[in-house]
Kinemage of the C-alpha trace (Angstrom):
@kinemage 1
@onewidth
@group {chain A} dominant
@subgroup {mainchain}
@vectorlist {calphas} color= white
{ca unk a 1} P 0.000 0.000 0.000
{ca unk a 2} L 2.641 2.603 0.769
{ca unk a 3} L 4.482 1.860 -2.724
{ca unk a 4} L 0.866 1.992 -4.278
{ca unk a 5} L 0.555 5.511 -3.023
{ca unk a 6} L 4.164 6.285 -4.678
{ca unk a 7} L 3.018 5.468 -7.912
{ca unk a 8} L -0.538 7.066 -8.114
{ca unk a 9} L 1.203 10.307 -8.317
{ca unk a 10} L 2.978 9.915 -11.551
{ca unk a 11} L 0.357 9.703 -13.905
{ca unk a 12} L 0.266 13.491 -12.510
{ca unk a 13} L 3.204 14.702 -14.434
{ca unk a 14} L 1.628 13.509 -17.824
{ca unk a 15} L -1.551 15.914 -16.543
{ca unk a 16} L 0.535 18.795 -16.298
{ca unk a 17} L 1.852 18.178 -19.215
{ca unk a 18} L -1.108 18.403 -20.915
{ca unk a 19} L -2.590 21.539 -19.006
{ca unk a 20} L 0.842 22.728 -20.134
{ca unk a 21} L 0.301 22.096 -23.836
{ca unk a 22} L -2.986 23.058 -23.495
{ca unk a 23} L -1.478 26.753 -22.025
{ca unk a 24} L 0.884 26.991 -24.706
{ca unk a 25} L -1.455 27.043 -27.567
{ca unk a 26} L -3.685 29.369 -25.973
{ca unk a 27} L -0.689 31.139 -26.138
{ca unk a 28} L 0.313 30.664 -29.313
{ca unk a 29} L -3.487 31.704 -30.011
{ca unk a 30} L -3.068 34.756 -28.110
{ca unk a 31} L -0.631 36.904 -30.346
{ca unk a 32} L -2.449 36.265 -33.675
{ca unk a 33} L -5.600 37.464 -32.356
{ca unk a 34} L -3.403 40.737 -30.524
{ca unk a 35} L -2.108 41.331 -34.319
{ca unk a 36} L -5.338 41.169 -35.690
{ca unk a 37} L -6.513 43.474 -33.267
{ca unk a 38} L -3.271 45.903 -33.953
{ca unk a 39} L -3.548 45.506 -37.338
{ca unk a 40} L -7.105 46.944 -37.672
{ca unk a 41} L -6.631 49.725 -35.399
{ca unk a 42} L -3.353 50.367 -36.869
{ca unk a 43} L -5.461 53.089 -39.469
{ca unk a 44} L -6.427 55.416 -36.942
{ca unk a 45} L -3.316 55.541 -35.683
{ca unk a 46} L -1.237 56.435 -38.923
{ca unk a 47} L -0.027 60.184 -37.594
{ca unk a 48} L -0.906 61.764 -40.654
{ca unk a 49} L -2.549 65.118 -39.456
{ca unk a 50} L 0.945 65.705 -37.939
{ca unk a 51} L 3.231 65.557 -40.891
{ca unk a 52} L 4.505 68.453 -42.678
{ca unk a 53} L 5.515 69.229 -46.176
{ca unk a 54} L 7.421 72.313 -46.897
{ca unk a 55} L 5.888 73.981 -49.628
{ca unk a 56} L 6.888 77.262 -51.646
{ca unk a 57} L 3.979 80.272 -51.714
{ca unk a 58} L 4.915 83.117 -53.422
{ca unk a 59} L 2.871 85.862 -51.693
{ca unk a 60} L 0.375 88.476 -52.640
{ca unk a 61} L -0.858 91.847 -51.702
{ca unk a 62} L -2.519 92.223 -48.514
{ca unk a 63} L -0.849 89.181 -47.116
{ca unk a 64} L 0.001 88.629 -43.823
{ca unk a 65} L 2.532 86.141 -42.120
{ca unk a 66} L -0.745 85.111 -39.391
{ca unk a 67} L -2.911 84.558 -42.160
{ca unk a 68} L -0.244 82.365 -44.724
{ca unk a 69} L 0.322 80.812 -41.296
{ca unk a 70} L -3.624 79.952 -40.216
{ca unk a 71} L -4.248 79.152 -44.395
{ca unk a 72} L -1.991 76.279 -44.538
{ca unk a 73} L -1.833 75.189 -41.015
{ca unk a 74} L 2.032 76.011 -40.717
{ca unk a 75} L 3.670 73.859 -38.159
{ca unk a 76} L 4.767 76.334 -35.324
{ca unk a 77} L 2.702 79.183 -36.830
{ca unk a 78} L 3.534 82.661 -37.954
{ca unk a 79} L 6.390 83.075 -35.753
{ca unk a 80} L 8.215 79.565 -37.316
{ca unk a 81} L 7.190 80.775 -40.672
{ca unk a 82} L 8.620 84.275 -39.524
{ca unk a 83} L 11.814 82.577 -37.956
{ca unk a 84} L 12.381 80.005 -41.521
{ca unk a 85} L 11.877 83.176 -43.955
{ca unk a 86} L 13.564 85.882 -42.277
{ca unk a 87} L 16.541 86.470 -44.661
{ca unk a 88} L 13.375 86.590 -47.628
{ca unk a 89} L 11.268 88.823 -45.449
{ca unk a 90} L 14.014 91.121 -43.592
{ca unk a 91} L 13.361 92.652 -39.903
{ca unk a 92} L 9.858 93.702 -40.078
{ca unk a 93} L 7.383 90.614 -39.993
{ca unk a 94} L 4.304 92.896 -40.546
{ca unk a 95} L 5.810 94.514 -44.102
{ca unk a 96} L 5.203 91.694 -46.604
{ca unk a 97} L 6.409 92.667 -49.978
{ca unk a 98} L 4.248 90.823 -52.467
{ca unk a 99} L 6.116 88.404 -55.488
{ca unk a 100} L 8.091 87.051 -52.125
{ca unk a 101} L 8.814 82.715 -51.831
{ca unk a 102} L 8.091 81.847 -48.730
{ca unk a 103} L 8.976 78.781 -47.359
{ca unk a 104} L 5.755 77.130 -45.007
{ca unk a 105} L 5.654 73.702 -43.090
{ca unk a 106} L 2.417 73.180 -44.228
{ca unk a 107} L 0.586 70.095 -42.370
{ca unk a 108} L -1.780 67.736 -44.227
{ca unk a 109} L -5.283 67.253 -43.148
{ca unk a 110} L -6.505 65.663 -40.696
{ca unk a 111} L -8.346 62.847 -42.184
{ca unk a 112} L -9.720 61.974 -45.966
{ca unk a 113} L -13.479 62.014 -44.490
{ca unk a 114} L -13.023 65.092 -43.399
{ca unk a 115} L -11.315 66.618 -46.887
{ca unk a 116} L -14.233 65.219 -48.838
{ca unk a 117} L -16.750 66.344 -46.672
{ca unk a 118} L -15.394 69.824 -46.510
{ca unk a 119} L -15.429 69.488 -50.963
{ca unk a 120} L -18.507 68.377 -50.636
{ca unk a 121} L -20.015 71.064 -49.163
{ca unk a 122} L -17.375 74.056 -50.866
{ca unk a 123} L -20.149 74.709 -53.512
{ca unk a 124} L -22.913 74.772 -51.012
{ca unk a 125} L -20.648 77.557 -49.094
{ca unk a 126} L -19.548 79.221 -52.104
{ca unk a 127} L -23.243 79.714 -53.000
{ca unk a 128} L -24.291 80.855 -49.681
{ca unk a 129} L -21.564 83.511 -49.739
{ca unk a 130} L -22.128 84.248 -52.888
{ca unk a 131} L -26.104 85.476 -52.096
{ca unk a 132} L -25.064 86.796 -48.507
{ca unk a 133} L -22.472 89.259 -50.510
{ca unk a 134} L -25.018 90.125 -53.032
{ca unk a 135} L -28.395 90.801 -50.367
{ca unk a 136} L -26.019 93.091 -48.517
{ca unk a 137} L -24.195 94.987 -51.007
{ca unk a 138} L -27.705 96.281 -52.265
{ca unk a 139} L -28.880 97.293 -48.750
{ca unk a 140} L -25.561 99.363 -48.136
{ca unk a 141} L -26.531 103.109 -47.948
{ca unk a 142} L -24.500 105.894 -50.221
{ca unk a 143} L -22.764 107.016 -46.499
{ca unk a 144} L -20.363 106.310 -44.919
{ca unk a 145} L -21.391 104.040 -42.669
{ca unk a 146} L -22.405 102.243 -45.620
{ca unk a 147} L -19.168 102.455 -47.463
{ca unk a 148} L -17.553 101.536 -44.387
{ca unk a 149} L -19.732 98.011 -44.530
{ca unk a 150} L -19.082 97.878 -48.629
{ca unk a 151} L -15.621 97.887 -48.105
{ca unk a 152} L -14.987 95.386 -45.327
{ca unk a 153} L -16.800 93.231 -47.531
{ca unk a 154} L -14.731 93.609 -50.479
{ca unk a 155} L -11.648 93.263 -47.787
{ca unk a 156} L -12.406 90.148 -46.699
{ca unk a 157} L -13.095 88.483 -49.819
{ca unk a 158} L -9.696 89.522 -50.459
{ca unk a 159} L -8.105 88.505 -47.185
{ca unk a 160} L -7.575 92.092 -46.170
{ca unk a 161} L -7.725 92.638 -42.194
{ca unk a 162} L -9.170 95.330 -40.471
{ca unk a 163} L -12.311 96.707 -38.637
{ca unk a 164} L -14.986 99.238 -38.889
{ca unk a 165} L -13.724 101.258 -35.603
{ca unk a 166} L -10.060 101.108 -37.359
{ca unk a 167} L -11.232 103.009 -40.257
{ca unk a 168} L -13.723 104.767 -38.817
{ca unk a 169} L -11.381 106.335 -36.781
{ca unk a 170} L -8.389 107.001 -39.567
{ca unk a 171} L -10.730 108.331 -41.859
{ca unk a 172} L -12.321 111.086 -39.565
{ca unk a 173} L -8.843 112.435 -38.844
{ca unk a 174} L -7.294 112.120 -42.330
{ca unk a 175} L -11.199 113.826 -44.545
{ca unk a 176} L -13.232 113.836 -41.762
{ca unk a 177} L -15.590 111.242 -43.964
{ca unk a 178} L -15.219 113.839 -47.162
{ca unk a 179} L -14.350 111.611 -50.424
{ca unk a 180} L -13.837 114.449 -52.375
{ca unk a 181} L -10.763 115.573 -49.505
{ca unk a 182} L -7.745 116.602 -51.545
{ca unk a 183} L -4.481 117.725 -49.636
{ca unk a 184} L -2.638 120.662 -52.044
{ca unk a 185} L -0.511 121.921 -49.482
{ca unk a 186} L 1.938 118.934 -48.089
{ca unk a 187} L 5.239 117.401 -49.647
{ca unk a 188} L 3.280 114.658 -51.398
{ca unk a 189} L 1.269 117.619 -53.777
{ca unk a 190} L 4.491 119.407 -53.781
{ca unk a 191} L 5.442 116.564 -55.649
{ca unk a 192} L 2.298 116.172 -57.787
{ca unk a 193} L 0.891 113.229 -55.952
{ca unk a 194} L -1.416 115.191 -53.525
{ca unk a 195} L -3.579 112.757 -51.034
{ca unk a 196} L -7.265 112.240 -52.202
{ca unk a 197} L -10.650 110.475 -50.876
{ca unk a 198} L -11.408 109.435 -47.449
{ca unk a 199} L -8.171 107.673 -46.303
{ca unk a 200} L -6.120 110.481 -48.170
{ca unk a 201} L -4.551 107.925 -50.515
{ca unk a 202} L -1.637 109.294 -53.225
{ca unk a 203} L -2.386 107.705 -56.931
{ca unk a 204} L 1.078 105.748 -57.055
{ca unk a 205} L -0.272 103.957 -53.740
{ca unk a 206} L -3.461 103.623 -54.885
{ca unk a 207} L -2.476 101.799 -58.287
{ca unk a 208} L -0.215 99.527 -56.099
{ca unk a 209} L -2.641 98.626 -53.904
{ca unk a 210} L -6.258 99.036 -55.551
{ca unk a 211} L -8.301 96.132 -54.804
{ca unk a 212} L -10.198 93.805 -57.609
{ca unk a 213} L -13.958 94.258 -57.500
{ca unk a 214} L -13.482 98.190 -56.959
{ca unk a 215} L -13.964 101.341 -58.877
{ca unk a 216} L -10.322 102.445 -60.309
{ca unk a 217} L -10.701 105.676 -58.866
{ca unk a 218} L -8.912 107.104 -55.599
{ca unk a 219} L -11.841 109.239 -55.264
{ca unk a 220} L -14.613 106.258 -54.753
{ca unk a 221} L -15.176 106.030 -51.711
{ca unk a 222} L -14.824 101.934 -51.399
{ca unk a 223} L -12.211 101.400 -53.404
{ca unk a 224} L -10.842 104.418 -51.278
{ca unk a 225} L -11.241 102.372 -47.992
{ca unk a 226} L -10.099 98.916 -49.596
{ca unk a 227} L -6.908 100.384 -51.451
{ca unk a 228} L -6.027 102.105 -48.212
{ca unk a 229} L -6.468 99.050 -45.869
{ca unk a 230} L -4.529 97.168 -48.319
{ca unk a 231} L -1.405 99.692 -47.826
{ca unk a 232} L -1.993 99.424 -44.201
{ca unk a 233} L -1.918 95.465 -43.900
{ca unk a 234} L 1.475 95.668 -46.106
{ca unk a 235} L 3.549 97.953 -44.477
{ca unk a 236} L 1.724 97.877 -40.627
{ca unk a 237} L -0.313 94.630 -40.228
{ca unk a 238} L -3.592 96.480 -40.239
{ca unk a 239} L -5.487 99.424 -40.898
{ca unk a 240} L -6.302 99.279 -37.307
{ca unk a 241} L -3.117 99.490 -35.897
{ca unk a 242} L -2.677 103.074 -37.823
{ca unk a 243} L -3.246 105.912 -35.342
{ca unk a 244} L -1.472 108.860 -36.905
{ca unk a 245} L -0.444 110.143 -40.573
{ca unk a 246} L 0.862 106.950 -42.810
């Protein structure tokens, strides 16, 4: 009896053996399943809306670094694009001389839903733009409030910052909201380019910086306002950071 209870334990061995077996291909089971599950995730995780791909943009009146930046989603923002261009641009980051190559890190989008979702529904916004511009250009009154309204229109078509206190307040201290203002007495009409309309704009500025969907005349009110603003993005970042002669 003793050596009979010796031997009943060894069939044990051959029962571990087979629990052991029986472990191992549930873990050999185990990994193929964890790759399936990687490999269908593995889609979401592909870090496209991070990468970059430095492009060339060669830039345009009434550009602004912030707004080249914000357009193309430039990795580390104006101030990278600022910091990559400098030599291009020179000290100033607010004077942006148009015909310039810029360098931008611009990102890629986010996801290919989102791109042709957003194509989708371009002509729907296009349209809706389109009417909204045309319902409030006719109910803009011949003053200038109203050309005040016109032209911020027009300006941001055209990427053009600025507000309606900014030029409010430029225009009453350079006409005092007179289109028809002419200067004849400073150095520009000494030289034959007096200042004219409400933001007192000379004609070589004017033809520089006249806006497309205005009036070619420095006298016109809007295309007064929108040629001005133009100057003012270029050479100070906005109309509304003007507070004295320009």
């Amino acid at each position: 009896m003793p050596r009979g209870k010796h031997r009943r334990p060894r069939t044990n061995p051959l029962t571990r053996r087979v629990a052991i077996a029986g472990t191992g291909t549930a873990a050999l089971a185990l990994p193929l399943l964890s790759a399936t599950t990687a490999g269908a995730a593995q889609p979401a995780q592909t870090p496209t809306a991070t990468q970059a791909k430095t492009i060339t943009y060669t830039t345009k009146k009434g550009d602004s670094l912030y707004g080249i930046a914000d357009r193309y989603d430039a990795q580390g923002g104006w101030k990278q694009l600022y910091k990559d261009n400098r030599e291009a641009i020179g000290d100033n980051p607010r004077l942006i001389h148009p015909g310039v190559g810029l360098k931008v890190r611009a990102t890629k989008k986010a996801s290919t839903a989102s791109t042709t979702a957003d194509k989708a529904a371009a002509p729907a916004k296009k349209s809706a733009v389109a009417q909204a511009t045309q319902s409030s250009v006719k109910t803009y009154p011949d003053n200038l409030d109203g050309w005040i309204r016109n032209a911020l229109d027009i300006m941001g078509q055209n990427g053009i910052p600025g507000s309606y206190e900014g030029i409010h307040r430029n225009i009453m201290r350079e006409s005092s909201g007179n289109p028809q203002a002419i200067n004849n007495w400073d150095s520009n009409a000494a030289a034959g380019t007096p200042s004219k309309g409400l933001l007192q704009v000379i004609d070589p500025t004017f033809a520089a910086y006249h806006v497309p969907g205005t009036v070619y005349d420095p006298f016109n009110p809007v295309a007064n306002i929108a040629a001005a603003c133009n100057y003012a993005a270029a050479r100070y970042g906005s109309i509304d950071n003007v507070n004295g002669p320009y």
